[in-house]
C-alpha positions in Angstrom: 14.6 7.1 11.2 13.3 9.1 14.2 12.8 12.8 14.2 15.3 15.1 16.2 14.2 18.8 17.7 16.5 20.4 14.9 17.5 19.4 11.7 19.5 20.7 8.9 18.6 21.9 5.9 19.2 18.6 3.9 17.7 16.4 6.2 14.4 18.1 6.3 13.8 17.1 3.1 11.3 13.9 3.4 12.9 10.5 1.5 11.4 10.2 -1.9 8.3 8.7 -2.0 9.3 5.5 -4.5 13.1 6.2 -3.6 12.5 3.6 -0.3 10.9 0.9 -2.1 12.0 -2.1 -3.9 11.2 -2.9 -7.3 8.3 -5.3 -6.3 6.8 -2.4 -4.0 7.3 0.7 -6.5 5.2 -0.9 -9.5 3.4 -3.5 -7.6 0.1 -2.0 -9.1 2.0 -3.2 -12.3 2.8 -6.7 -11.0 -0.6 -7.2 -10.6 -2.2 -6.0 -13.9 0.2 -8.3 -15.6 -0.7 -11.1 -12.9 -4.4 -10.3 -14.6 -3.6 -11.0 -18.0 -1.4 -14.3 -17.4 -4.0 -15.5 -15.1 -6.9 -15.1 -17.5 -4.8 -16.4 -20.8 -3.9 -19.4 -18.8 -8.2 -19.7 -17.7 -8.8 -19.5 -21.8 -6.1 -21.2 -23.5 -4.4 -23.6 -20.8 -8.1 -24.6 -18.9 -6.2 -27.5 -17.9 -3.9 -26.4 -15.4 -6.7 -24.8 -12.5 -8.6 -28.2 -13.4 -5.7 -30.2 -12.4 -4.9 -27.4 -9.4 -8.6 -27.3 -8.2 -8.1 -31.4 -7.4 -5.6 -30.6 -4.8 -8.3 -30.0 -2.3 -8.5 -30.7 1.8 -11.4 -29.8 3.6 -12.2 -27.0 0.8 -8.6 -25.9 1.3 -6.4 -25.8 -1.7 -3.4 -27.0 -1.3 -0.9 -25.5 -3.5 -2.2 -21.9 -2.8 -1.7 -22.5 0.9 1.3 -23.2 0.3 2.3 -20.0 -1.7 0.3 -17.5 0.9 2.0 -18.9 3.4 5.2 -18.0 1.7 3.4 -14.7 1.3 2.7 -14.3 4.8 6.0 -15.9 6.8 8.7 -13.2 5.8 6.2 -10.3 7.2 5.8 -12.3 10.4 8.8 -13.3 11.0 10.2 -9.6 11.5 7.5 -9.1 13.9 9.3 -8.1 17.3 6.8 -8.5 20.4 9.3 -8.1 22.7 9.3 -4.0 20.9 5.4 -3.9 22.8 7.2 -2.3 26.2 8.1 0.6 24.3 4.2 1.4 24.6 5.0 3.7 27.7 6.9 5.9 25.2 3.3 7.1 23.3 0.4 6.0 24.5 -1.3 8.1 22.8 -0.1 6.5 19.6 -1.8 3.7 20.4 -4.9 4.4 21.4 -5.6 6.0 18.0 -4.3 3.5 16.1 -6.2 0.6 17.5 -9.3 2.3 18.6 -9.2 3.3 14.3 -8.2 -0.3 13.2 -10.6 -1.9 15.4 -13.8 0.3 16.6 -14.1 1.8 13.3 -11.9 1.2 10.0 -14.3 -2.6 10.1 -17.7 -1.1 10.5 -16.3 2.0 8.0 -15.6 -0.5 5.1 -18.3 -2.4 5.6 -20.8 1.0 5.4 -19.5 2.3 2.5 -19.0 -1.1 0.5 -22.5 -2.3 1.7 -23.7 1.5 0.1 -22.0 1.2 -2.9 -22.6 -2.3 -4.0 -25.7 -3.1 -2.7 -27.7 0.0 -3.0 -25.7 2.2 -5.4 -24.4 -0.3 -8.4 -27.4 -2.6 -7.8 -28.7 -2.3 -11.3 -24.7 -3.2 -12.5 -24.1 -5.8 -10.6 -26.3 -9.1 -9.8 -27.0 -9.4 -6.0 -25.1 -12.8 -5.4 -22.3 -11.2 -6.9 -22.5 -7.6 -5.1 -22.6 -9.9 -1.1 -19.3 -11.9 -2.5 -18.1 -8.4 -3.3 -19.2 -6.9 0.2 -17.5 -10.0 1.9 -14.1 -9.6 0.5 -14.7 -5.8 1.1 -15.2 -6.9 4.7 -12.3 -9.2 5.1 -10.1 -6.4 3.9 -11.5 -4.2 6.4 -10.8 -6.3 9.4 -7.2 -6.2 8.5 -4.8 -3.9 9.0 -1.7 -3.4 7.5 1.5 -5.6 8.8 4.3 -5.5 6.1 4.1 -2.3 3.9 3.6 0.0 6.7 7.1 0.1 7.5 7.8 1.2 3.4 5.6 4.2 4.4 6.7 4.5 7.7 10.4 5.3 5.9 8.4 7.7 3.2 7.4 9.3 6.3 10.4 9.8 7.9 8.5 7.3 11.1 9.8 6.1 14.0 10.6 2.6 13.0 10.9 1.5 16.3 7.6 3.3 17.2 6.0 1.9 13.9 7.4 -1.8 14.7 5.2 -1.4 18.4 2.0 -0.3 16.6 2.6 -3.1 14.4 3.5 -6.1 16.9 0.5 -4.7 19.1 -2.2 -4.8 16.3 -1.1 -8.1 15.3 -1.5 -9.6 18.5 -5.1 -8.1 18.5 -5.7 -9.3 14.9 -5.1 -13.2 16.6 -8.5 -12.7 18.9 -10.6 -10.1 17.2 -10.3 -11.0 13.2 -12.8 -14.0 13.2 -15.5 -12.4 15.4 -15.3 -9.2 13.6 -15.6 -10.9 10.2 -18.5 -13.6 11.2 -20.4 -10.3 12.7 -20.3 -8.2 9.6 -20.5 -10.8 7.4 -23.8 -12.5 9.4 -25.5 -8.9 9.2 -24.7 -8.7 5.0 -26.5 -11.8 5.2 -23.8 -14.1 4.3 -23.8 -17.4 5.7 -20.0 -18.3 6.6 -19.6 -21.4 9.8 -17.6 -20.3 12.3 -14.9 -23.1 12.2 -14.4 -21.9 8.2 -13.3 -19.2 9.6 -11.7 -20.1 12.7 -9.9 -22.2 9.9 -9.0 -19.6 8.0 -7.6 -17.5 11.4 -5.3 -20.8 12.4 -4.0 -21.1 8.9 -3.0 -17.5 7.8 -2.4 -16.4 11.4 -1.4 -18.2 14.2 0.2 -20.6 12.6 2.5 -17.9 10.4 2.5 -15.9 13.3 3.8 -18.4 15.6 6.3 -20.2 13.0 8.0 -16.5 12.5 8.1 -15.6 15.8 9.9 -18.9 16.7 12.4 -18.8 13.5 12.8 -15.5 14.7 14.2 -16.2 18.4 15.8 -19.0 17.3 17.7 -17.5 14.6 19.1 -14.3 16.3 20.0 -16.4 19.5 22.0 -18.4 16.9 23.5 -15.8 14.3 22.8 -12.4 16.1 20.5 -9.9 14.9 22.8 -8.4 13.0 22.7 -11.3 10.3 19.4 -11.6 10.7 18.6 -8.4 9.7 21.1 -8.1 7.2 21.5 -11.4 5.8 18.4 -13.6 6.5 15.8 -10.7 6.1 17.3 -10.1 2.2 17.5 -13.7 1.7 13.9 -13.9 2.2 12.3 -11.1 1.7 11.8 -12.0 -2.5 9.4 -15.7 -1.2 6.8 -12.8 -0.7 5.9 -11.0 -3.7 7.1 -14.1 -5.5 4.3 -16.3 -3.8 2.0 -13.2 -4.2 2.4 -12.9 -7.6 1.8 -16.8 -8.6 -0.8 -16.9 -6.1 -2.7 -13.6 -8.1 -1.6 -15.8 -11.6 -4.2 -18.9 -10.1 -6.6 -16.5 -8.5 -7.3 -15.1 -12.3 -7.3 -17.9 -14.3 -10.0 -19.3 -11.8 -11.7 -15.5 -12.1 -11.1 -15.4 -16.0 -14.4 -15.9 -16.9 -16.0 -13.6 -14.2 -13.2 -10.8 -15.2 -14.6 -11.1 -19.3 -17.8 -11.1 -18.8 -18.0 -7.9 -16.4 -14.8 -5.7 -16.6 -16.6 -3.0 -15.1 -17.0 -4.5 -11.7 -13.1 -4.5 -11.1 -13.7 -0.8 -11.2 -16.8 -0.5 -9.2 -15.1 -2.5 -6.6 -12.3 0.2 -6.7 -14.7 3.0 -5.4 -15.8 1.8 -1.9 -12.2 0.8 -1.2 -10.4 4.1 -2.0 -13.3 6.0 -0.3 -12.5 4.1 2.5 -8.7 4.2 2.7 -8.6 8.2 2.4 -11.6 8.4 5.1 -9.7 6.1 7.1 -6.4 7.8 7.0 -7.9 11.3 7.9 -9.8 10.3 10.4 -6.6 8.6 12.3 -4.3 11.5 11.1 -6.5 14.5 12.2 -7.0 12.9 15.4 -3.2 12.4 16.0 -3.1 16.4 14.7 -5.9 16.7 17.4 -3.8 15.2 20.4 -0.9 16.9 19.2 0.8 13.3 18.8 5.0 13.5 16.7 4.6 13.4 13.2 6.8 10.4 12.9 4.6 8.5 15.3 1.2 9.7 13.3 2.0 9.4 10.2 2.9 5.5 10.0 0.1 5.1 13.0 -2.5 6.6 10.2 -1.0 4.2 7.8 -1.5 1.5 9.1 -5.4 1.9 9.0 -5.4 3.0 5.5 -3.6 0.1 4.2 -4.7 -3.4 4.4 -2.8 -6.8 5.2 -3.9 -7.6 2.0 -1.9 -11.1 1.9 -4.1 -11.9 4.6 -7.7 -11.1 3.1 -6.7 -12.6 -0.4 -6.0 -16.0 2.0 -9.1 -15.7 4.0 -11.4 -14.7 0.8 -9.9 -17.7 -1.0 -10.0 -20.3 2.2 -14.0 -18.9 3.0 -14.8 -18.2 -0.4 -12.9 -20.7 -3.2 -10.5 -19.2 -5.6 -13.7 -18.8 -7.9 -15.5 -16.2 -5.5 -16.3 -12.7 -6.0 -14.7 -12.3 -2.5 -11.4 -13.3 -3.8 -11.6 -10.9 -7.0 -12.7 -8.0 -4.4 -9.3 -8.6 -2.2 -7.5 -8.1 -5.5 -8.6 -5.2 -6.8 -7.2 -4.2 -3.1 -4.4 -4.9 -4.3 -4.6 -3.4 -7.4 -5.8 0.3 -5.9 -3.1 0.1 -2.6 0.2 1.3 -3.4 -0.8 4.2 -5.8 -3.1 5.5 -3.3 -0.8 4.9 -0.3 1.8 7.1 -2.1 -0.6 10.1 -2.5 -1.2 9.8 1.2 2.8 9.9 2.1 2.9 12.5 -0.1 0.1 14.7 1.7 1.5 13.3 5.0 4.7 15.0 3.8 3.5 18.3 3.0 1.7 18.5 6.1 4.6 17.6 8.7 4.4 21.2 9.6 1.4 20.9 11.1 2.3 18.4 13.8 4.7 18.7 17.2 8.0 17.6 15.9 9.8 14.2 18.2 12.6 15.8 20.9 14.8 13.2 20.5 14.6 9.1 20.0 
């Protein structure tokens, strides 16, 4: 998957950009709008079933949809290597621009342009309660960056998987400290009240806990089987619990939002506009930087991904643990969903096109 000093003619042609995806990632746009309709018909014409959910409650925690984003979330963090950090002598440089993006700016970017748009722009289209519910689950995306899909576009990309698995491990072991202050901040100045130890919640749940469980499963299971079989045999085996928990998790989510969705089908699509403004500002700003420092391609590509996409799994969890399964915050982390993959392919394809541009990798 690296980039060598000379290729031949066939292999300079980039992989297709749906040809590395599975059927879940290729249409999960799709997924999603279908997830839309049977979570709403099931709000209208089976009311019972969220009534009988929304009792399985601890501590405003719902049960059954822990359960599922937890399945969401364990496959993506249980291929997370943090022994791969030492190869962080290979490019710094790679790095610095992708956390310094994810971190000093990508948060403070998506709240700017959500807090614009919904507050001050759409304010005569959408009530005020509603537009701060919108801004937080604009936030909460935000303050997390990508974890599992960024090594689909890392392939599209023709990345440095190795590279790409660094950037990842590193930013995830950031995301463990700086998520919850980041979030309380932005959210405190958008004037929305959240206590810290919701949120601290919310970061033990959908984090460390995930984070830790993989990471243990992880050692344990290639010291047992090899990593051979774990790639190869335990990494298929699991890899359908996540877009299987995502997708029933998104079928509750809307029949708890049906109502809100019928009522004001155009917010879906006001939500859209902050958040693709803010994915294509985000991915230029990492990518011409990388251009700037002369960084490989296959190291600034995925490093540019990363901050474009979001660890959406993670914001629909924290929306929905802050929030309720009810909020605007919730419905704003879905249209997240909704807007990523189609977007993210345009950018492979411009990142693509513009390989060119950037100092090609001399060797692995």
């Amino acid at each position: 998957m690296t980039d060598t000093a000379h290729h031949d003619t066939a292999s300079d042609q980039a992989p297709d950009v749906r040809k590395g995806m599975g059927l879940f990632e290729r249409y999960l746009s799709v997924w999603v709008a279908i997830a839309i309709v049977i979570g709403v018909a099931v709000g209208q014409f089976l009311p019972a079933v969220p009534e009988t959910l929304s009792r399985f409650e601890y501590a405003n925690v719902s049960i059954p949809v822990a359960i599922l984003i937890w399945a969401m979330i364990f496959p993506m963090m249980v291929q997370i290597d943090f022994g791969a950090i030492v190869g962080v002598r290979r490019q710094p440089k790679g790095l610095v621009v992708t956390t310094t993006v994810n971190w000093l700016i990508k948060p403070f970017s998506m709240f700017a342009i959500a807090w614009f748009f919904l507050i001050v722009v759409f304010e005569p289209l959408i009530p005020e309660h509603l537009a701060r519910e919108y801004l937080a689950g604009a936030i909460l995306l935000g303050a997390a960056p990508c974890t599992a899909m960024v090594f689909v576009w890392s392939y599209l990309t023709r990345g440095d998987a190795a590279y790409t698995l660094v950037q990842v491990a590193l930013n995830d072991l950031i995301m463990l400290f700086a998520f919850a202050p980041i979030v309380v901040f932005l959210l405190g100045i958008s004037d929305i009240t959240v206590p810290w130890d919701t949120v601290a919640l919310s970061v033990l749940l959908y984090i460390v806990i995930p984070l830790g469980a993989g990471y243990a499963t992880r050692v344990w299971l290639i010291k047992k089987r090899g990593i051979e079989w774990f790639d190869n045999v335990f990494m298929k085996r699991i890899g359908p619990v996540t877009p299987i928990g995502l997708i029933i998790t998104l079928v509750l989510l809307f029949a708890f939002q049906g109502e809100v969705i019928l009522d004001n089908p155009l917010h879906i699509l006001l939500i859209a506009i902050p958040l693709i403004i803010q994915t294509v500002l985000i991915f230029f700003i990492a990518y011409g930087w990388a251009k700037a420092w002369k960084i490989p391609h296959n190291v600034a590509a995925p490093g540019a991904m990363i901050g474009a996409s979001n660890f959406f799994e993670l914001a629909v969890a924290a929306a929905i643990a802050i929030f309720g399964l009810q909020s605007g915050a919730a419905l704003a982390t879905v249209v997240g969903v909704l807007v990523e993959v189609p977007l993210m392919l345009w950018l492979v394809r411009i990142a693509n096109r513009t390989r060119h541009k950037f100092p090609q990798a001399q060797g692995a």
